[in-house]
Biopython code that builds the backbone (N, CA, C, O; Angstrom):
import numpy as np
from Bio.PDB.StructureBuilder import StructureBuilder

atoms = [
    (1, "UNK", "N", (113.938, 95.298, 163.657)),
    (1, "UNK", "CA", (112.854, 94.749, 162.887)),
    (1, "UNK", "C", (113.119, 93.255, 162.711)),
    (1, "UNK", "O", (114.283, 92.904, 162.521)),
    (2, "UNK", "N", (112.293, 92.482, 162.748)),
    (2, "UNK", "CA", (112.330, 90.953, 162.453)),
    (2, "UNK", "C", (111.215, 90.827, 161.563)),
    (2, "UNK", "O", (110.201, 91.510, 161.414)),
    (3, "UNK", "N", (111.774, 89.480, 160.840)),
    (3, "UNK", "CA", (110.665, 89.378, 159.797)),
    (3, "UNK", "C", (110.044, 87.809, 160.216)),
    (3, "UNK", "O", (110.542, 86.705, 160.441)),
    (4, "UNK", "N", (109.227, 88.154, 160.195)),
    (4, "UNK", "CA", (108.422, 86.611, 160.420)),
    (4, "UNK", "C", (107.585, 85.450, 159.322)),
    (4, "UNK", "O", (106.577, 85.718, 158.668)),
    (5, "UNK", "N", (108.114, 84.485, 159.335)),
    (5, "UNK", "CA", (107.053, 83.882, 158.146)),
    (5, "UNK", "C", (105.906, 83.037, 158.688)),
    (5, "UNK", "O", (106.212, 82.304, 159.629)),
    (6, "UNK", "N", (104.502, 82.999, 158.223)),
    (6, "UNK", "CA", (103.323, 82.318, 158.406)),
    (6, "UNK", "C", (102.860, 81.494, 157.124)),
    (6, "UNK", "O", (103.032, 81.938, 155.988)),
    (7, "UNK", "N", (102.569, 80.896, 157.249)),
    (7, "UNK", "CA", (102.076, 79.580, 156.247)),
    (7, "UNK", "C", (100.577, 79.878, 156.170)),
    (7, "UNK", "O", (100.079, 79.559, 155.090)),
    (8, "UNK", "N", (99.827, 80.363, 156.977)),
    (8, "UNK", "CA", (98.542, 80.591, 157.251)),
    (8, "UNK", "C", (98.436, 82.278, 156.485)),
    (8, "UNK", "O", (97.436, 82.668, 155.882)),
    (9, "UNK", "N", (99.351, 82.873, 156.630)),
    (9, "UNK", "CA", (99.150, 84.133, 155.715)),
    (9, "UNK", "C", (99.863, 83.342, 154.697)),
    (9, "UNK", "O", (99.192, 82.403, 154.269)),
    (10, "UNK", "N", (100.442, 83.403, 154.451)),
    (10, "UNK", "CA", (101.073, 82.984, 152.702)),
    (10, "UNK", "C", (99.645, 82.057, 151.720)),
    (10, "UNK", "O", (99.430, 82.008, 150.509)),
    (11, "UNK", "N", (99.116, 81.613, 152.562)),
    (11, "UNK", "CA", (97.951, 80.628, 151.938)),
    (11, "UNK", "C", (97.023, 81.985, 151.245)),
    (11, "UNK", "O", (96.778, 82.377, 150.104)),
    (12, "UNK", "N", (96.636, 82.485, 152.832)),
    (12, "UNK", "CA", (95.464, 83.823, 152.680)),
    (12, "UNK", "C", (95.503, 84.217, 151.667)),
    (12, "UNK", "O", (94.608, 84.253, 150.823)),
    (13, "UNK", "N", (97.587, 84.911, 151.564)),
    (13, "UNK", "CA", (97.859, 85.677, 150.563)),
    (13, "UNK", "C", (97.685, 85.380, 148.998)),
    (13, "UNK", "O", (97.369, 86.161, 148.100)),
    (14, "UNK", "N", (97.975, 84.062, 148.949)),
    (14, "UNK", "CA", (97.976, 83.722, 147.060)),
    (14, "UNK", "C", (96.331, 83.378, 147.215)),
    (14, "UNK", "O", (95.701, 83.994, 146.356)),
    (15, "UNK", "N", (95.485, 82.568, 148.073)),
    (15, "UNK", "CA", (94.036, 82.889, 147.363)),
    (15, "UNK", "C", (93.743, 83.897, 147.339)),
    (15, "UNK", "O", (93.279, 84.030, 146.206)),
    (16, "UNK", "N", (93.654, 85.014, 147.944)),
    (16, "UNK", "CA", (93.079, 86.434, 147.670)),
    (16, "UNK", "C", (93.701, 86.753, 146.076)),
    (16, "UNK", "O", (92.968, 86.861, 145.093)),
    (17, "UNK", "N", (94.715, 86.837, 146.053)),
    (17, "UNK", "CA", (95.499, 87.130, 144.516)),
    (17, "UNK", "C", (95.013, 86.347, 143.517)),
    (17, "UNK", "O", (94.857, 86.842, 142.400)),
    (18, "UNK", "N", (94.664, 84.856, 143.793)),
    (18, "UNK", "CA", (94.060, 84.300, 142.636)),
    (18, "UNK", "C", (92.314, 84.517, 142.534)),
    (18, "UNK", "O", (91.643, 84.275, 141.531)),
    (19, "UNK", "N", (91.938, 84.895, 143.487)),
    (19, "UNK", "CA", (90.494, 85.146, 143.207)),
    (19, "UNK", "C", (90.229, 86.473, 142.606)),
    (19, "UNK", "O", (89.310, 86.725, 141.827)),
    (20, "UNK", "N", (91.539, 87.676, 143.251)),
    (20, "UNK", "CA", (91.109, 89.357, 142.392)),
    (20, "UNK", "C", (91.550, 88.742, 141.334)),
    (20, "UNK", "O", (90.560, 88.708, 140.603)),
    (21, "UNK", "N", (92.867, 87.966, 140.501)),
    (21, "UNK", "CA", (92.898, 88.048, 139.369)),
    (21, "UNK", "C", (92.095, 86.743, 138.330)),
    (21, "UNK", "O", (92.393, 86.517, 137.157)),
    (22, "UNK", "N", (91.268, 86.175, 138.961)),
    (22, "UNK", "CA", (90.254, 85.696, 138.286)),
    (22, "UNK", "C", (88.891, 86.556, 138.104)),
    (22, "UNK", "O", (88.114, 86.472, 137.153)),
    (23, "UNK", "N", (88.780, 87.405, 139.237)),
    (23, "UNK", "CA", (87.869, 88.604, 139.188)),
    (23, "UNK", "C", (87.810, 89.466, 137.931)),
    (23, "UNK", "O", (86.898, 89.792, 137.171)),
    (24, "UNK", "N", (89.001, 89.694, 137.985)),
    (24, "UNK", "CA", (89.500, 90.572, 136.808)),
    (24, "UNK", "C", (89.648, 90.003, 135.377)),
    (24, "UNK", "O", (89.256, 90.581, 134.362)),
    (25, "UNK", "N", (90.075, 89.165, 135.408)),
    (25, "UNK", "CA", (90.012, 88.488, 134.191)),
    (25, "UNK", "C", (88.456, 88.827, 133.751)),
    (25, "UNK", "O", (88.219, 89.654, 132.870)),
    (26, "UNK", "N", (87.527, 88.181, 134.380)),
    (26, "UNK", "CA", (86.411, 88.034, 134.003)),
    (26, "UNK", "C", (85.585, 89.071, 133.885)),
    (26, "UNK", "O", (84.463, 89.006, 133.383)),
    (27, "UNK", "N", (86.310, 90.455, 134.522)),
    (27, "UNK", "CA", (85.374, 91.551, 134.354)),
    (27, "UNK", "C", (85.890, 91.848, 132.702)),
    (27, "UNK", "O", (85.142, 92.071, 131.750)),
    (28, "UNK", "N", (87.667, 91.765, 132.684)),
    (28, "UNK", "CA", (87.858, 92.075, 131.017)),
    (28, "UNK", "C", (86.992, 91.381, 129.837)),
    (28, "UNK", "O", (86.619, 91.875, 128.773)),
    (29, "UNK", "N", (86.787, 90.082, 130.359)),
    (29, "UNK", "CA", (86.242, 88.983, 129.274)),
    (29, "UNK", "C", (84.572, 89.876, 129.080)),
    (29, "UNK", "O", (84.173, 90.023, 127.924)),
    (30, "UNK", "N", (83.762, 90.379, 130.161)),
    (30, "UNK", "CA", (82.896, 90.905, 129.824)),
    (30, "UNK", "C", (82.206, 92.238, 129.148)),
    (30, "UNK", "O", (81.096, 92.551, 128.718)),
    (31, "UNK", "N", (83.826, 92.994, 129.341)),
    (31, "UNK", "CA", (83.596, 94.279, 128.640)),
    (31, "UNK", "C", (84.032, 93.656, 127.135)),
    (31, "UNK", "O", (83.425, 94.429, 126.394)),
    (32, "UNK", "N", (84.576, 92.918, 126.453)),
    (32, "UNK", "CA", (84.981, 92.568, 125.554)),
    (32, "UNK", "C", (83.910, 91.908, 124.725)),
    (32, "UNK", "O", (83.806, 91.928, 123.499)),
    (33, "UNK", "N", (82.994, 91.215, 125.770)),
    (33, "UNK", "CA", (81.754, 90.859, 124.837)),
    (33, "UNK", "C", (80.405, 91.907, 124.863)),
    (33, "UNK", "O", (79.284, 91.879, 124.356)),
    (34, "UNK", "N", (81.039, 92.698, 125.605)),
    (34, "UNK", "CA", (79.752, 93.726, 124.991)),
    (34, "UNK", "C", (79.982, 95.093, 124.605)),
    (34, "UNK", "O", (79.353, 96.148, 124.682)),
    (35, "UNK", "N", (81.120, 94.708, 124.156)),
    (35, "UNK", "CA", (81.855, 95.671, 123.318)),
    (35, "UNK", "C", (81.926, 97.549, 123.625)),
    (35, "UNK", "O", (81.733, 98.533, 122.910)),
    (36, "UNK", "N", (82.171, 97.413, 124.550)),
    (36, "UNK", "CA", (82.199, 98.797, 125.351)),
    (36, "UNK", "C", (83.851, 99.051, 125.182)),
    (36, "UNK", "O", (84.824, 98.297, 125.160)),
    (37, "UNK", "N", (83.652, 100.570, 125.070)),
    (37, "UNK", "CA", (84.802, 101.129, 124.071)),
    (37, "UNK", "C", (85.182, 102.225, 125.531)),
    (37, "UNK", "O", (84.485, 102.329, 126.541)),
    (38, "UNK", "N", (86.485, 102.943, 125.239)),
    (38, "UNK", "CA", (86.685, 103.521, 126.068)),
    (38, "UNK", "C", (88.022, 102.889, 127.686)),
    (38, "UNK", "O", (88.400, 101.722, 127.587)),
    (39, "UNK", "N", (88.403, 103.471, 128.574)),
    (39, "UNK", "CA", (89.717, 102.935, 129.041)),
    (39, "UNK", "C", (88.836, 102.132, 129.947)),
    (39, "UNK", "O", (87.875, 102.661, 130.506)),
    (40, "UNK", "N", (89.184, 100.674, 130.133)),
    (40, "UNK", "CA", (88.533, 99.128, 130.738)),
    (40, "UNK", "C", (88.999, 99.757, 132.291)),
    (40, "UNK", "O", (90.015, 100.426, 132.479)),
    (41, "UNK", "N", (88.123, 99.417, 133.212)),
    (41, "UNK", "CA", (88.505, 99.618, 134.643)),
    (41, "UNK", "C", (88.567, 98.065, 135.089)),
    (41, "UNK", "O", (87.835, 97.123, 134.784)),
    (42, "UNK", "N", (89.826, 98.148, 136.009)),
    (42, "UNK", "CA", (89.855, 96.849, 136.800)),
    (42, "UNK", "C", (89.718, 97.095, 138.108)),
    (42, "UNK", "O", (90.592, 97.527, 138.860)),
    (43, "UNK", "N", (88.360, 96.754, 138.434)),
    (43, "UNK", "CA", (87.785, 96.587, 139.881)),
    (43, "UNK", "C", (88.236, 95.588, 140.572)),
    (43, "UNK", "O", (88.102, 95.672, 141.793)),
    (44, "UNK", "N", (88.815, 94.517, 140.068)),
    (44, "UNK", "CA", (88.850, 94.014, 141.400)),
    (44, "UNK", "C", (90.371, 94.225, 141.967)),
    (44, "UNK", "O", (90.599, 93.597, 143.001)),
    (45, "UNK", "N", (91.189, 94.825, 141.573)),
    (45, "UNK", "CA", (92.473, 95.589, 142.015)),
    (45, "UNK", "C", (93.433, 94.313, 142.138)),
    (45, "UNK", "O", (93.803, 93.646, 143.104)),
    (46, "UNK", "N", (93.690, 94.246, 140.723)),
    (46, "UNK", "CA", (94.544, 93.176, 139.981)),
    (46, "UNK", "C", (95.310, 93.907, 139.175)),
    (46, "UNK", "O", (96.278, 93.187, 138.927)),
    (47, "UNK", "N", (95.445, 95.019, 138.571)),
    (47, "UNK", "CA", (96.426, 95.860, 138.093)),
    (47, "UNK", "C", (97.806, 95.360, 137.607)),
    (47, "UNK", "O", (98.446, 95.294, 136.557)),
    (48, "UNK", "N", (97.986, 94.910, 139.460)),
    (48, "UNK", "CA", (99.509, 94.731, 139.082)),
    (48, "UNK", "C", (100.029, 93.249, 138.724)),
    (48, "UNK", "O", (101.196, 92.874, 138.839)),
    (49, "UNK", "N", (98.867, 92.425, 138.236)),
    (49, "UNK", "CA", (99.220, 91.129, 138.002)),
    (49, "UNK", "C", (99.015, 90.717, 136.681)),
    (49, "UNK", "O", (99.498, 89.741, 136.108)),
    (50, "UNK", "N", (98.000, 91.841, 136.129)),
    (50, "UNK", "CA", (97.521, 91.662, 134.776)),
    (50, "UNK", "C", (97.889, 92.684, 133.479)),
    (50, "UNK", "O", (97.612, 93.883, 133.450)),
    (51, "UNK", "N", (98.370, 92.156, 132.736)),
    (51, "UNK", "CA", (98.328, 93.882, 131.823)),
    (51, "UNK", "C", (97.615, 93.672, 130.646)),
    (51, "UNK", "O", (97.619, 92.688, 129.905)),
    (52, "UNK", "N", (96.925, 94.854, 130.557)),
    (52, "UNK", "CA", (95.635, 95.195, 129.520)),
    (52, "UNK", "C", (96.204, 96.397, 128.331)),
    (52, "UNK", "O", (96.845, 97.436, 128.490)),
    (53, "UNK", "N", (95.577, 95.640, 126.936)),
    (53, "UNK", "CA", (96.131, 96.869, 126.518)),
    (53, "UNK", "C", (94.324, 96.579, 125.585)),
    (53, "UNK", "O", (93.353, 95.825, 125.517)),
    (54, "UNK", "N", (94.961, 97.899, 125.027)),
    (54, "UNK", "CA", (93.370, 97.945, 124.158)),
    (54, "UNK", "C", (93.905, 98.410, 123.071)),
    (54, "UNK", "O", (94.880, 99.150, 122.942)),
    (55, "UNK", "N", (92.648, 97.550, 121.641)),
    (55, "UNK", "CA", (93.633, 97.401, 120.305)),
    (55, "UNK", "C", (92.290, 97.922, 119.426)),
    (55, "UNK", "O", (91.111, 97.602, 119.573)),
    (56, "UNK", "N", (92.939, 98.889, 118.411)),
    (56, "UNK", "CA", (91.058, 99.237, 117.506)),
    (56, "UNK", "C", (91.932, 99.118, 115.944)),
    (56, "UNK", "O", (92.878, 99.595, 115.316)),
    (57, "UNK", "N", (90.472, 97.777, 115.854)),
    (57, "UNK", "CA", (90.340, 96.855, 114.760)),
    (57, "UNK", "C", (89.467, 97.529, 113.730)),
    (57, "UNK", "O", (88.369, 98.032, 113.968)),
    (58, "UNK", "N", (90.062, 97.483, 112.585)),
    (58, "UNK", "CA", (89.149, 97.911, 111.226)),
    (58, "UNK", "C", (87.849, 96.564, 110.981)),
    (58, "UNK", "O", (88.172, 95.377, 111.026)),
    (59, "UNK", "N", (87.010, 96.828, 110.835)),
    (59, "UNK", "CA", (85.908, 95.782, 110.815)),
    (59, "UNK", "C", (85.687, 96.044, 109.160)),
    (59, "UNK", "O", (85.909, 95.165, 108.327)),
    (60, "UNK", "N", (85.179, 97.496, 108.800)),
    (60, "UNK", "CA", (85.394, 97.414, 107.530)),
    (60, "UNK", "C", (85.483, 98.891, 107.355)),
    (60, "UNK", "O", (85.663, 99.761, 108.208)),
    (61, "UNK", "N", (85.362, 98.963, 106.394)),
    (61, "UNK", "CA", (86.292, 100.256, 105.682)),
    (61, "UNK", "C", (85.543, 101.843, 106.720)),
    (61, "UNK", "O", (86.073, 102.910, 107.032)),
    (62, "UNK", "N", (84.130, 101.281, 106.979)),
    (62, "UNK", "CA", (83.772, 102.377, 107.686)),
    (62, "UNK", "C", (83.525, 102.291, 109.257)),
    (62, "UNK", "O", (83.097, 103.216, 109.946)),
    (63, "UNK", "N", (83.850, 101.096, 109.673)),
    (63, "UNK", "CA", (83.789, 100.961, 111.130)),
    (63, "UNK", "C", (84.893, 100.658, 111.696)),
    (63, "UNK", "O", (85.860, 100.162, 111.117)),
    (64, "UNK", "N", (84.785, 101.095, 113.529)),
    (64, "UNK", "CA", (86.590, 100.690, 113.807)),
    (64, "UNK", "C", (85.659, 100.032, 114.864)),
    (64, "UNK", "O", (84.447, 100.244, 114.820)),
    (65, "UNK", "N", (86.153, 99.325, 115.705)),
    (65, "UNK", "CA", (85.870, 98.758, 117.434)),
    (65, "UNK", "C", (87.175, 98.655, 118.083)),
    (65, "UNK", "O", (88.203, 98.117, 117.673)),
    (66, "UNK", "N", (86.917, 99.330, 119.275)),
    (66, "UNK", "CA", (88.262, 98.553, 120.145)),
    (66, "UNK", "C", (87.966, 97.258, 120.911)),
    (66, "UNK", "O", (86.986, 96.948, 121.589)),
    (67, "UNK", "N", (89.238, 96.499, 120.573)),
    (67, "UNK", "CA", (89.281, 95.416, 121.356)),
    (67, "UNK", "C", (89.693, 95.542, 123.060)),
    (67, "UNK", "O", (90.006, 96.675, 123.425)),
    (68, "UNK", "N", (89.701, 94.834, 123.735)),
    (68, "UNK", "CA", (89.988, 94.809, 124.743)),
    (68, "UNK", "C", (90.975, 93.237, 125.019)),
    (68, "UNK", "O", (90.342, 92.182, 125.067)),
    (69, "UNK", "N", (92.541, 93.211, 125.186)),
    (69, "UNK", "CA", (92.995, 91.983, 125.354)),
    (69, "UNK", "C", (93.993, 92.082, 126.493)),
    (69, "UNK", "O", (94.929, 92.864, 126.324)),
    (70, "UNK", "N", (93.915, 91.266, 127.852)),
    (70, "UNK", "CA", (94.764, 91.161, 128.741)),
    (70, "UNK", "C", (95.720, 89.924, 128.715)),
    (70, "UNK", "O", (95.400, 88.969, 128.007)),
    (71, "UNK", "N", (96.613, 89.893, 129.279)),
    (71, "UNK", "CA", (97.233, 88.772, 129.724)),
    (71, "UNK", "C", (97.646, 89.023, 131.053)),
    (71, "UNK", "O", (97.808, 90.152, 131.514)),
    (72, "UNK", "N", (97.854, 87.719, 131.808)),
    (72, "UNK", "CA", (98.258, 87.390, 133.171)),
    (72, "UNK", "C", (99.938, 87.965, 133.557)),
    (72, "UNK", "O", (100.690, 87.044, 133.239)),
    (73, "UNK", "N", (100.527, 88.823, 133.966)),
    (73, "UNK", "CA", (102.091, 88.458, 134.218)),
    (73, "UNK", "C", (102.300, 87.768, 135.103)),
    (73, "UNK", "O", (102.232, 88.004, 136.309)),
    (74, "UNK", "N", (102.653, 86.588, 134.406)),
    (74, "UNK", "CA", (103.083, 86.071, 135.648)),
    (74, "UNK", "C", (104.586, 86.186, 136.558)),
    (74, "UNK", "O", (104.935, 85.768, 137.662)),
    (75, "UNK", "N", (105.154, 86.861, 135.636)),
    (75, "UNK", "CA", (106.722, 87.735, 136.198)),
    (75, "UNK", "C", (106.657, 88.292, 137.577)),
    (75, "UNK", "O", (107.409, 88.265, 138.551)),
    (76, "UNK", "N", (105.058, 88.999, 137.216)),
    (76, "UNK", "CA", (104.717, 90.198, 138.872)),
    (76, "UNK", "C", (104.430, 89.169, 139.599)),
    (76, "UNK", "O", (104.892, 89.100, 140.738)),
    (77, "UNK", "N", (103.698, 88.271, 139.140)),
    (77, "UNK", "CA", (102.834, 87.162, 140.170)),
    (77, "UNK", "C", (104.267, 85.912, 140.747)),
    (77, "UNK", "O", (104.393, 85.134, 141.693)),
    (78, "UNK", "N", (104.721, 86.126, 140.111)),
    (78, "UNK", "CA", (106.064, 84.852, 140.632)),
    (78, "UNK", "C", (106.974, 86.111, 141.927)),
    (78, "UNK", "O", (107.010, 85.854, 143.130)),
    (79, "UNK", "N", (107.461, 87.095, 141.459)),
    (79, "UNK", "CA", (107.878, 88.437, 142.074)),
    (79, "UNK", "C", (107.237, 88.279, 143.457)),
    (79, "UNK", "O", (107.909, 87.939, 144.431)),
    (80, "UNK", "N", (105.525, 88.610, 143.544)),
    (80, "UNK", "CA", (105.202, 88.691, 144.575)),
    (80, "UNK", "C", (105.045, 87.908, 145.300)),
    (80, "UNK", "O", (104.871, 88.428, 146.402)),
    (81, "UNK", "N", (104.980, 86.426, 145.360)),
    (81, "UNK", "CA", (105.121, 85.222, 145.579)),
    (81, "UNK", "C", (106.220, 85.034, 146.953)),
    (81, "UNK", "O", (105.915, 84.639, 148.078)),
    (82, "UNK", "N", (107.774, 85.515, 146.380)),
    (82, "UNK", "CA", (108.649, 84.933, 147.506)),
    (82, "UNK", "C", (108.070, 86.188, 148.358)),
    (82, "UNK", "O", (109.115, 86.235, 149.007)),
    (83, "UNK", "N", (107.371, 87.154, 148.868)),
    (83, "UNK", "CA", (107.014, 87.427, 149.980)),
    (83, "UNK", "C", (105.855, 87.412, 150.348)),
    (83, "UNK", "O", (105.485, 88.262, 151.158)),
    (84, "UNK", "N", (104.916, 86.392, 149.830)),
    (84, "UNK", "CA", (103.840, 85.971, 150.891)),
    (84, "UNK", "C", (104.435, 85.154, 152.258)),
    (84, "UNK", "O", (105.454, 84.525, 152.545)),
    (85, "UNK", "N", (103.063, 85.587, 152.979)),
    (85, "UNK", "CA", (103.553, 85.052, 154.376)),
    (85, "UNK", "C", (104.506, 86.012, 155.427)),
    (85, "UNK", "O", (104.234, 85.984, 156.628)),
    (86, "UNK", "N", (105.268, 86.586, 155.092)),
    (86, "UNK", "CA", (106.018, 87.421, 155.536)),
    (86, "UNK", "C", (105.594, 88.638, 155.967)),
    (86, "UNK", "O", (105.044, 89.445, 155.218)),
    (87, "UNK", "N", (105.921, 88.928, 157.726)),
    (87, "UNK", "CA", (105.618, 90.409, 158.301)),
    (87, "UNK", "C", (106.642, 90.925, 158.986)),
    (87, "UNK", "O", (107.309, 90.300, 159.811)),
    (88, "UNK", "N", (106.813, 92.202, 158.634)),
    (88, "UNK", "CA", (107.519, 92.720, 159.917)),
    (88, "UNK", "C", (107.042, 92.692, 161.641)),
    (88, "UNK", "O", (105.937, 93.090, 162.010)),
    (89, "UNK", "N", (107.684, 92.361, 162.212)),
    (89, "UNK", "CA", (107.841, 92.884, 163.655)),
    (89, "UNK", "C", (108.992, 93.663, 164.096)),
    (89, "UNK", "O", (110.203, 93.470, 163.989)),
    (90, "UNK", "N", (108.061, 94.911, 164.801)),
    (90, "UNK", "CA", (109.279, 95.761, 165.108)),
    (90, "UNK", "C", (108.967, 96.159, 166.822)),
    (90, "UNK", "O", (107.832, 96.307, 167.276)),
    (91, "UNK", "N", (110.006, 96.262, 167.473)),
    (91, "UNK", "CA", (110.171, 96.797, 168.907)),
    (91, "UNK", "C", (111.484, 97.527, 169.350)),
    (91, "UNK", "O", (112.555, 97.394, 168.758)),
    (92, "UNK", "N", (111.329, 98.145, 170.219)),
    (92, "UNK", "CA", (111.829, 98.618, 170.764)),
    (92, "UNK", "C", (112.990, 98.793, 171.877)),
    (92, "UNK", "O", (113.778, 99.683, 172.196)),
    (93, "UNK", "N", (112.550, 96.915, 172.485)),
    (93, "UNK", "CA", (113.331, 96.642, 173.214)),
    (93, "UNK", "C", (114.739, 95.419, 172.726)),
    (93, "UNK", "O", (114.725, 94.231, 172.405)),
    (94, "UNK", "N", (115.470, 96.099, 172.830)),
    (94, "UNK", "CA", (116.658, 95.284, 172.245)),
    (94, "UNK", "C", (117.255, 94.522, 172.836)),
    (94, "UNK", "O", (118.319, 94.018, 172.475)),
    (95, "UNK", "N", (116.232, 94.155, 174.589)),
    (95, "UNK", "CA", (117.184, 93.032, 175.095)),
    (95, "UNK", "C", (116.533, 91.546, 174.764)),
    (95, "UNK", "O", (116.930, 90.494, 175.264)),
    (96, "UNK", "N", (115.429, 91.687, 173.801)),
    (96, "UNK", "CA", (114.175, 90.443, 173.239)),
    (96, "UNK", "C", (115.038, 89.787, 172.144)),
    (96, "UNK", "O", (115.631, 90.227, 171.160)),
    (97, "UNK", "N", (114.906, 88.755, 172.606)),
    (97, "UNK", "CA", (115.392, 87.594, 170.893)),
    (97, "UNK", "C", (114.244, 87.728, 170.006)),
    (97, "UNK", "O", (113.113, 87.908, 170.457)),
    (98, "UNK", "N", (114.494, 87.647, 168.758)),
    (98, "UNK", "CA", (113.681, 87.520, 167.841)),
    (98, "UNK", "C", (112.036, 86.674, 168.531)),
    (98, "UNK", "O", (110.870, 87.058, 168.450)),
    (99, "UNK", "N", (112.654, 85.392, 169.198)),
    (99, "UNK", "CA", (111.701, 84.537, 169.264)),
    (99, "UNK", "C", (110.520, 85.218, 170.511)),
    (99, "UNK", "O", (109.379, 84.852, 170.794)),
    (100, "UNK", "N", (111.217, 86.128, 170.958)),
    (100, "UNK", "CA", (110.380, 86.516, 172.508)),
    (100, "UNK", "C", (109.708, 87.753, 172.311)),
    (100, "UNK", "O", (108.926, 88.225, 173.136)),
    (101, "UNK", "N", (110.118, 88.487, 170.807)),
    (101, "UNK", "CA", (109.358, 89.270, 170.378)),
    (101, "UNK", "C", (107.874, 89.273, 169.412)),
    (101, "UNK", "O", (106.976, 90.025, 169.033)),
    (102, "UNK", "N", (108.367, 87.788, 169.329)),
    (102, "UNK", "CA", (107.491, 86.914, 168.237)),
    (102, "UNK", "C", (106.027, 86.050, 169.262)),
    (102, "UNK", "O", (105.001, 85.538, 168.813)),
    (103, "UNK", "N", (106.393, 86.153, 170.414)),
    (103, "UNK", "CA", (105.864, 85.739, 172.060)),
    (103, "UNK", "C", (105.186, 86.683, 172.031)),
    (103, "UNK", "O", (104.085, 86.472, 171.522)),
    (104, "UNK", "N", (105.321, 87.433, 172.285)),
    (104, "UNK", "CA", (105.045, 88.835, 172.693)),
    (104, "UNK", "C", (103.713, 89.386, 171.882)),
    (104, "UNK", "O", (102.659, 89.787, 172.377)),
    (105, "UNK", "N", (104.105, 89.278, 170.382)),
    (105, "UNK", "CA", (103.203, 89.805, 169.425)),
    (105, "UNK", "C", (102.443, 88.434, 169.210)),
    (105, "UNK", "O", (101.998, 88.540, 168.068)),
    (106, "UNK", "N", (102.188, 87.608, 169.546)),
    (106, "UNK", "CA", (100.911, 86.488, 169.325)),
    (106, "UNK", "C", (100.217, 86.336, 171.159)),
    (106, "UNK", "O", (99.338, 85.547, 171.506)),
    (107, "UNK", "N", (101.032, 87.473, 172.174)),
    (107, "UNK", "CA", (99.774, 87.770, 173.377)),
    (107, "UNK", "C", (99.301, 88.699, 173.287)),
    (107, "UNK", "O", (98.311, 88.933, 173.980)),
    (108, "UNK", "N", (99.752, 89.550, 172.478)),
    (108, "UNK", "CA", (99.123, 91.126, 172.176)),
    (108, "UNK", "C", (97.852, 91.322, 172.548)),
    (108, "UNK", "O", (97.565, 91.958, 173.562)),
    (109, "UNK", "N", (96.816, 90.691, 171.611)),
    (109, "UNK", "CA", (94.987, 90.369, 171.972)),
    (109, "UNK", "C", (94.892, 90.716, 173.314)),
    (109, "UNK", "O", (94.458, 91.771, 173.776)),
    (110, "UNK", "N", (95.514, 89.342, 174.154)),
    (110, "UNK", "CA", (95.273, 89.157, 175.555)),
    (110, "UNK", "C", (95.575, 90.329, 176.401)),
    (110, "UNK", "O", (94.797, 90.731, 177.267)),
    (111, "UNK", "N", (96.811, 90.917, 176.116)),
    (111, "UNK", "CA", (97.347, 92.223, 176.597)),
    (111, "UNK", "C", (96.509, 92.973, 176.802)),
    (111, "UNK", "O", (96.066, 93.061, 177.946)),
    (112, "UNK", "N", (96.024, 93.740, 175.809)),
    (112, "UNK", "CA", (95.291, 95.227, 175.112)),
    (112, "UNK", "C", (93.978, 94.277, 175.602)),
    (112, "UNK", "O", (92.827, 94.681, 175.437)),
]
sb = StructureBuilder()
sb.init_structure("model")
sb.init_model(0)
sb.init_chain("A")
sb.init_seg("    ")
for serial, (resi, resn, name, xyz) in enumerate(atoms, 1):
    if name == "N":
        sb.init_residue(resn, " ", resi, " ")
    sb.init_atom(name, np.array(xyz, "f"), 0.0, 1.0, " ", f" {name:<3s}", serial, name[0])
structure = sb.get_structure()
């Protein structure tokens, strides 16, 4: 197995991550203003960058609401970070240098 790094995926990789977790953010910010009760779904599949908890507030003696409050981790998001860009390549033939396997898999297209 060789691992390869791309600058062109590593880019891909953190905008996609910052756009689901701006996605997400903003889907929380909207269940929060319209006050919908019940477990918050995160569609845009940010899960693992964001954590949500949900909090129920006494308003007054006879009403409760749940809140809805996330924050960003950025622990997961720094975590996943040192492996953007990075893929495996794997083969078979063990008489290939890294670099001729790395040849190999950017004629592939042309090949097939």
């Amino acid at each position: 197995m060789i691992w390869v790094f791309s600058h062109l995926l590593r880019h891909k990789q953190g905008q996609s991550r910052r756009e689901r977790i701006a996605r997400a953010v903003q889907e929380l910010g909207d269940l929060t203003q319209h006050h919908l009760c019940g477990r918050p779904r995160n569609r845009a599949r940010a899960e693992e960058w964001i954590k949500v908890t949900s909090i129920l507030e006494a308003r007054r003696v006879t009403k409760e609401r749940w809140q809805i409050r996330s924050q960003v981790d950025e622990e997961a998001i720094a975590y996943d970070l040192k492996s953007d860009g990075m893929y495996p390549l794997l083969s078979n033939d063990l008489s290939l240098t890294p670099r001729q396997v790395l040849e190999a898999h950017k004629r592939q297209p042309v090949i097939e």
